[in-house]
KEMAR-754508 format. One record per residue (C-alpha): x, y, z. Coordinates in steps of 0.25 Angstrom, whole numbers, plus 5000, padded with zeros to 4 digits. Layout:
BEGIN
+------+------+------+
:   c1 :   c2 :   c3 :
+------+------+------+
:    X :    Y :    Z :
...
+------+------+------+
//
This chain:
BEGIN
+------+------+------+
:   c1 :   c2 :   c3 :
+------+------+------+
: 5214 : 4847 : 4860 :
: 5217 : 4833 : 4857 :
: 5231 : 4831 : 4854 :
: 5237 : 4842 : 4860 :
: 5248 : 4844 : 4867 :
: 5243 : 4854 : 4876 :
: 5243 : 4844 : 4887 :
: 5259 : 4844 : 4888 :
: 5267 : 4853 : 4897 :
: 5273 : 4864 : 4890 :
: 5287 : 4864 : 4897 :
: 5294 : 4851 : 4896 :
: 5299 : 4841 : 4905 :
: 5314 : 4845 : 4908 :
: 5307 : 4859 : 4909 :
: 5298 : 4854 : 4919 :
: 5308 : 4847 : 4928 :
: 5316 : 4860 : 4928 :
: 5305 : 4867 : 4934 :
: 5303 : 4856 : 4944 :
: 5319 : 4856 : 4947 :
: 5318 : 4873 : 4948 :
: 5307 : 4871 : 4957 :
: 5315 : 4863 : 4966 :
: 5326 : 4874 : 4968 :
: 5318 : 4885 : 4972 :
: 5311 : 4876 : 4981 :
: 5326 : 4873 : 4988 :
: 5329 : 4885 : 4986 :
: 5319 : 4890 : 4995 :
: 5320 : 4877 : 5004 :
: 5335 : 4881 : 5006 :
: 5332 : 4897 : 5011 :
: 5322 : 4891 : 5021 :
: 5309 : 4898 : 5014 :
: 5297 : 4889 : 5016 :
: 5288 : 4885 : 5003 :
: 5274 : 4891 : 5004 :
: 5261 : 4887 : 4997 :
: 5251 : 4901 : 4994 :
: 5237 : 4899 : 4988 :
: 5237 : 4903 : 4971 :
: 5223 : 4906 : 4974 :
: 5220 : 4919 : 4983 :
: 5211 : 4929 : 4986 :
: 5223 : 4939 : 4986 :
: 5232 : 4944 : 4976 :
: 5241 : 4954 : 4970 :
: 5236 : 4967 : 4966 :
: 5247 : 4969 : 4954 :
: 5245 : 4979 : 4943 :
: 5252 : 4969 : 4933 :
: 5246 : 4954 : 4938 :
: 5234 : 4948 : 4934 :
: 5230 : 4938 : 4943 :
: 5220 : 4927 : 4940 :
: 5206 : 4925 : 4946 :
: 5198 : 4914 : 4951 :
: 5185 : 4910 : 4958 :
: 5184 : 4901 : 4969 :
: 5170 : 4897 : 4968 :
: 5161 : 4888 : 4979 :
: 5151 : 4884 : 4968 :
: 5156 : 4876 : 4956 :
: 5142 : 4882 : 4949 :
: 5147 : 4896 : 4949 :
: 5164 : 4896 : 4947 :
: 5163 : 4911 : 4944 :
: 5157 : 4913 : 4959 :
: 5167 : 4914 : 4971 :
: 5179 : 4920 : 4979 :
: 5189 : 4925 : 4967 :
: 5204 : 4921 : 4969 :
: 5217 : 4924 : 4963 :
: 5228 : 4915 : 4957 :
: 5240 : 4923 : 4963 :
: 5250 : 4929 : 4955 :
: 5260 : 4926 : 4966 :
: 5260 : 4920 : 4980 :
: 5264 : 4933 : 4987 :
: 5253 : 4938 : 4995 :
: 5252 : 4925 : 5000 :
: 5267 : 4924 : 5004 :
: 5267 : 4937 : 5009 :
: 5256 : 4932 : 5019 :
: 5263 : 4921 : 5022 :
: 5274 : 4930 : 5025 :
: 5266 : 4938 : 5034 :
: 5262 : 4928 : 5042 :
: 5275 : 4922 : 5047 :
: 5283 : 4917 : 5034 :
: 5299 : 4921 : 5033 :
: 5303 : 4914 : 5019 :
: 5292 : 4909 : 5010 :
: 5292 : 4905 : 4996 :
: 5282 : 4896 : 4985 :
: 5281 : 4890 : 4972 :
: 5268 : 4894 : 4967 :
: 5260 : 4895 : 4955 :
: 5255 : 4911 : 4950 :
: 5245 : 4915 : 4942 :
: 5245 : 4929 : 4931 :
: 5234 : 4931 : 4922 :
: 5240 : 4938 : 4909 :
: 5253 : 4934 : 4910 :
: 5256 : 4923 : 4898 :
: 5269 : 4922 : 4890 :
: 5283 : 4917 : 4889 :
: 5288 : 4922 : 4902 :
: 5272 : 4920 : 4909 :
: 5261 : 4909 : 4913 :
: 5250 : 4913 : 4919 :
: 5251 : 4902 : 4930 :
: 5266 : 4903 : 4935 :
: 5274 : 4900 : 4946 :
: 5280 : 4908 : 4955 :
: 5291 : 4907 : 4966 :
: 5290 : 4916 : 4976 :
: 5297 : 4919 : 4990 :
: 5297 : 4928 : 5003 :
: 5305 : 4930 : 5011 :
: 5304 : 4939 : 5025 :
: 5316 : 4949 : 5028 :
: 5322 : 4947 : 5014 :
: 5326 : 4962 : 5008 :
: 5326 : 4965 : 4993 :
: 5340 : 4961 : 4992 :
: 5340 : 4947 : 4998 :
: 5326 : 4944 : 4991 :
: 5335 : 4948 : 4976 :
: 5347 : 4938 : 4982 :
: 5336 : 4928 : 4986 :
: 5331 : 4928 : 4973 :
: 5344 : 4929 : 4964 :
: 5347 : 4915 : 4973 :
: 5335 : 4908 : 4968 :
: 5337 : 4912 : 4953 :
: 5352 : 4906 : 4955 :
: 5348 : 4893 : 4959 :
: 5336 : 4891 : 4948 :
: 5343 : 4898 : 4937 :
: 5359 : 4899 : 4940 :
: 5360 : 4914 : 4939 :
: 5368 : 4918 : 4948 :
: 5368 : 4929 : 4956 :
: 5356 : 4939 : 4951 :
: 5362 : 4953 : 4947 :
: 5352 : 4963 : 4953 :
: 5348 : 4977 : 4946 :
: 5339 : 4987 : 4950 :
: 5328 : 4992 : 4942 :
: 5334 : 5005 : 4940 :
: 5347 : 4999 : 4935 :
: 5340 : 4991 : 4925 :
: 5331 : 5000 : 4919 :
: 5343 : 5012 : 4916 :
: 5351 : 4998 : 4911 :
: 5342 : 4994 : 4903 :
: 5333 : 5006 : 4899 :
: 5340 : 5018 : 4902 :
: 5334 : 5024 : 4914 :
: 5327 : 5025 : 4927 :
: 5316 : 5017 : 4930 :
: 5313 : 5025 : 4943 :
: 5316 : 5040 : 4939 :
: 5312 : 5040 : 4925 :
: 5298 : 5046 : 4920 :
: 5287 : 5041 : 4912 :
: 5292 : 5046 : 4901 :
: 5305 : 5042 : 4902 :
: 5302 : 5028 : 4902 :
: 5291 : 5029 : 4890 :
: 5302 : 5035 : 4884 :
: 5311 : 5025 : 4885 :
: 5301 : 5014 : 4881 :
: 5298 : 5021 : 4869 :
: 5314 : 5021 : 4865 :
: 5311 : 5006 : 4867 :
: 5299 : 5003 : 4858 :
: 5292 : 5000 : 4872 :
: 5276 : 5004 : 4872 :
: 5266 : 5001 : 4883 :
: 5252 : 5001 : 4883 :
: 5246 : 5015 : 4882 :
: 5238 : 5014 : 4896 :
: 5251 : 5011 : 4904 :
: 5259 : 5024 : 4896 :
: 5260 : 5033 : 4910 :
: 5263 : 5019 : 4918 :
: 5276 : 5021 : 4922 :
: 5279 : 5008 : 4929 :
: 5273 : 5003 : 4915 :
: 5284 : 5008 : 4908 :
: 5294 : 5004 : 4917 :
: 5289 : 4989 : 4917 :
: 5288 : 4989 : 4901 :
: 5306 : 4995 : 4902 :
: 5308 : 4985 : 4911 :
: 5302 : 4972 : 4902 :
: 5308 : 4977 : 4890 :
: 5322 : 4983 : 4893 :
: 5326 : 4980 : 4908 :
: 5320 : 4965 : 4910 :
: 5328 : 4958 : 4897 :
: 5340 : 4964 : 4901 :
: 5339 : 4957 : 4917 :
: 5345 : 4943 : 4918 :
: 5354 : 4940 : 4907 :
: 5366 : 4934 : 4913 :
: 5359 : 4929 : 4926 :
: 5349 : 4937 : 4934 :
: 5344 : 4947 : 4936 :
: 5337 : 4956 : 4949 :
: 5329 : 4968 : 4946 :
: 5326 : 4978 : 4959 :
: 5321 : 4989 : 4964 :
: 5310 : 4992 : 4954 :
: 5301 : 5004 : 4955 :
: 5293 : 5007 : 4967 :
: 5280 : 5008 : 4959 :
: 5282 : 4992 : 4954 :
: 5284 : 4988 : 4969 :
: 5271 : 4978 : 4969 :
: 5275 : 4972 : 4981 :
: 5290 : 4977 : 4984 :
: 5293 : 4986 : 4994 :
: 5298 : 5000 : 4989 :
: 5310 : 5005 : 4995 :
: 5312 : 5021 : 4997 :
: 5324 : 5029 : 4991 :
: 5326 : 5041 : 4980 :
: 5319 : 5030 : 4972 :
: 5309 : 5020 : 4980 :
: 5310 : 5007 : 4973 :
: 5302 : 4993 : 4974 :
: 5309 : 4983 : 4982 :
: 5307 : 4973 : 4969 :
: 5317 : 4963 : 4962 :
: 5314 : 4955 : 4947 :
: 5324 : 4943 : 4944 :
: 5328 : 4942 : 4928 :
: 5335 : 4933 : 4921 :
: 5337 : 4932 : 4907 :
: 5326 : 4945 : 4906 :
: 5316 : 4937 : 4912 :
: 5309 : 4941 : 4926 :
: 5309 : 4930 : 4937 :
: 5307 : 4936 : 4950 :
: 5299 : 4948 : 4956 :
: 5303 : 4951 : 4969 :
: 5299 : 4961 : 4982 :
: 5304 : 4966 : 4995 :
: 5290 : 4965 : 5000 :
: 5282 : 4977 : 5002 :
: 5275 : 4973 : 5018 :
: 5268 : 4986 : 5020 :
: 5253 : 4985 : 5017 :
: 5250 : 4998 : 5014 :
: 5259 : 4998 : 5002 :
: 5252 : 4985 : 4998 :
: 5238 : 4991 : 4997 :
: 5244 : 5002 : 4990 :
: 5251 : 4997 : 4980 :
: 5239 : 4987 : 4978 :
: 5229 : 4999 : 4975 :
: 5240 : 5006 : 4964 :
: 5240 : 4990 : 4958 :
: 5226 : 4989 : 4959 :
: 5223 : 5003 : 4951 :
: 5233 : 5001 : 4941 :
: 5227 : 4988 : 4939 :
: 5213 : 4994 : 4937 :
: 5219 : 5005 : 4930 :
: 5225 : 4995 : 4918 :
: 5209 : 4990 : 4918 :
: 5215 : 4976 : 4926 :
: 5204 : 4971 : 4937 :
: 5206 : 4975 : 4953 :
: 5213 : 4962 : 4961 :
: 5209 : 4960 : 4974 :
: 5214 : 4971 : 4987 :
: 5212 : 4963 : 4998 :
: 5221 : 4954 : 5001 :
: 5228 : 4946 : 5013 :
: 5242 : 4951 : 5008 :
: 5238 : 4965 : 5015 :
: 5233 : 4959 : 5027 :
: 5247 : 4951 : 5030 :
: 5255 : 4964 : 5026 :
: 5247 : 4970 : 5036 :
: 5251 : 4960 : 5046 :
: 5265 : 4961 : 5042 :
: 5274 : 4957 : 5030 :
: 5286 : 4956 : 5034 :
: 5297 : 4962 : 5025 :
: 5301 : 4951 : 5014 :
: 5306 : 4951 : 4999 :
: 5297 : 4941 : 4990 :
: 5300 : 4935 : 4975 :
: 5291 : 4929 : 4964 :
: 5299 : 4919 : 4955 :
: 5293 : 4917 : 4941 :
: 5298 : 4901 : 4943 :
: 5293 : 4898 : 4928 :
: 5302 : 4908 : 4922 :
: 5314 : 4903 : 4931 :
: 5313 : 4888 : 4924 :
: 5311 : 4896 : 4909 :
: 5324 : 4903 : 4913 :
: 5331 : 4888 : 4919 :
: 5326 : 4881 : 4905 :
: 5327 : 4891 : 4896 :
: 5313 : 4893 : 4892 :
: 5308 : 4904 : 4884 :
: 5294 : 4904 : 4886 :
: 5287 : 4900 : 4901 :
: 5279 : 4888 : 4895 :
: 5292 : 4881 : 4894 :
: 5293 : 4880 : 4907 :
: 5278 : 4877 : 4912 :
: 5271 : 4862 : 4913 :
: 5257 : 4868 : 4908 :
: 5259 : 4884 : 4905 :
: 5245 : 4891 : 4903 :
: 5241 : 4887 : 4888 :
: 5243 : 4873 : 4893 :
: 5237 : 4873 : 4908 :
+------+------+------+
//
């Protein structure tokens, strides 16, 4: 439209030179732990079969006559299965700063073109992948040391009981005291209602006076964790908070192929089950597990939500040179 303004960026200029100046402290941060800076392609054959991601497709086509005729590629929702090749094939500490892609996911704390910092690193355990982490959120945030609290903790904190023992009905019932509803074909989803407790009673509560780890998550929201045995198996899984808001997802990486085509079938029918489409099975990831993964622990980093946090923003457009209504 003539005269618009729609050509400006939406975040301004002291916000943009924040970004640039974070961006340089994760990269010396990095730079100072001897990890090596890797590129991954954002376009791949391969992707992750997630019950809750919605990745986006495109069309590589040979003829500019028929666009809608060729090889079919993701935008990837993260650079893991990448990484984890890269891992496989030799590399000890690897991280990126990458653009991601998530159909569906638009809002105050989501843009569906992202970035992402994320990082491997080979014989790390769950409790030196949390510290690592706690480190990095220090230096861009000044939060000090991150208090850690397991998921159980939390949920009989904050809701008032246990997460792993407690049935179906318990936690309906206590969503009902809580004027929490969910949709009628995820009723007898139990990791449903978990999830909804956790948004609306445990996750605003995480990070006020600093940050926040929260671990050991249910076995049956492992995704790519490893789930380590006990009276009550949990997933070797971490989320950084601060001030409510989720900044990090991380895992003690799950090597055994097996468990990864398993767990990809259960994503796969729960996605059909929910009326979603079927994402790609075969990918390269499986072969390099097969070859051998060796044992590591991995994080995403939500960068964009790191420099709302370092500015103050309230919505994630603040923050972003062109967010998708302007792109």
């Amino acid at each position: 439209m003539p005269g618009s303004d729609n050509f400006r960026p939406a975040a301004t200029w002291e916000r943009l030179q924040l970004r640039a100046a974070l961006l340089r402290r994760v990269r010396e941060f990095f730079q100072e732990r001897d990890f090596l800076e890797v590129e991954t392609p954002l376009l791949s054959a391969d992707i992750v079969i997630d019950r809750h991601l919605e990745p986006l497709r495109t069309t590589l086509y040979d003829d500019p006559l028929r666009p809608d005729d060729g090889r079919h590629l993701w935008l990837q929702t993260s650079p893991e299965f990448a990484m984890k090749r890269l891992l496989a094939a030799g590399g000890q500490a690897l991280y990126q700063i990458t653009r991601a892609f998530r159909a569906t996911e638009n809002g105050p704390l989501h843009n569906p073109e992202f970035t992402l910092v994320e990082w491997y690193r080979v014989g790390d355990s769950m409790q030196q992948g949390m510290i690592l982490l706690s480190e990095l959120v220090d230096v861009l945030l000044q939060t000090g040391s991150a208090e850690r609290i397991s998921y159980a903790e939390a949920f009989e904190k904050f809701v008032g009981l246990d997460p792993h023992r407690s049935s179906l009905d318990q936690l309906k019932n206590s969503a009902t005291k809580h004027h929490i509803q969910l949709p009628a074909v995820l009723h007898s989803d139990r990791d449903a209602w978990l999830q909804r407790l956790l948004t609306e009673l445990v996750e605003p509560q995480l990070g006020k006076s600093g940050a926040t780890i929260l671990f050991d998550y249910p076995a049956t929201q492992a995704a790519l964790a490893r789930i380590r045995s006990g009276d009550v198996p949990v997933a070797e899984r971490f989320e950084l908070y601060v001030n409510g808001i989720e900044l990090a997802n991380g895992y003690h990486e799950l090597t055994d192929p097996q468990e990864l085509l398993e767990r990809e079938k259960r994503a796969q029918q729960q996605r059909i089950d929910e009326g979603k489409f079927p994402l790609p099975s075969n990918h390269r990831l499986l072969a390099a597990m097969q070859n051998g993964l060796p044992a590591c622990t991995g994080v995403a980093l939500g960068f964009d939500r790191v420099v709302m946090l370092a500015c103050g923003a309230k919505h994630i457009e603040e923050v972003l040179a062109f967010p998708i209504d302007r792109a």
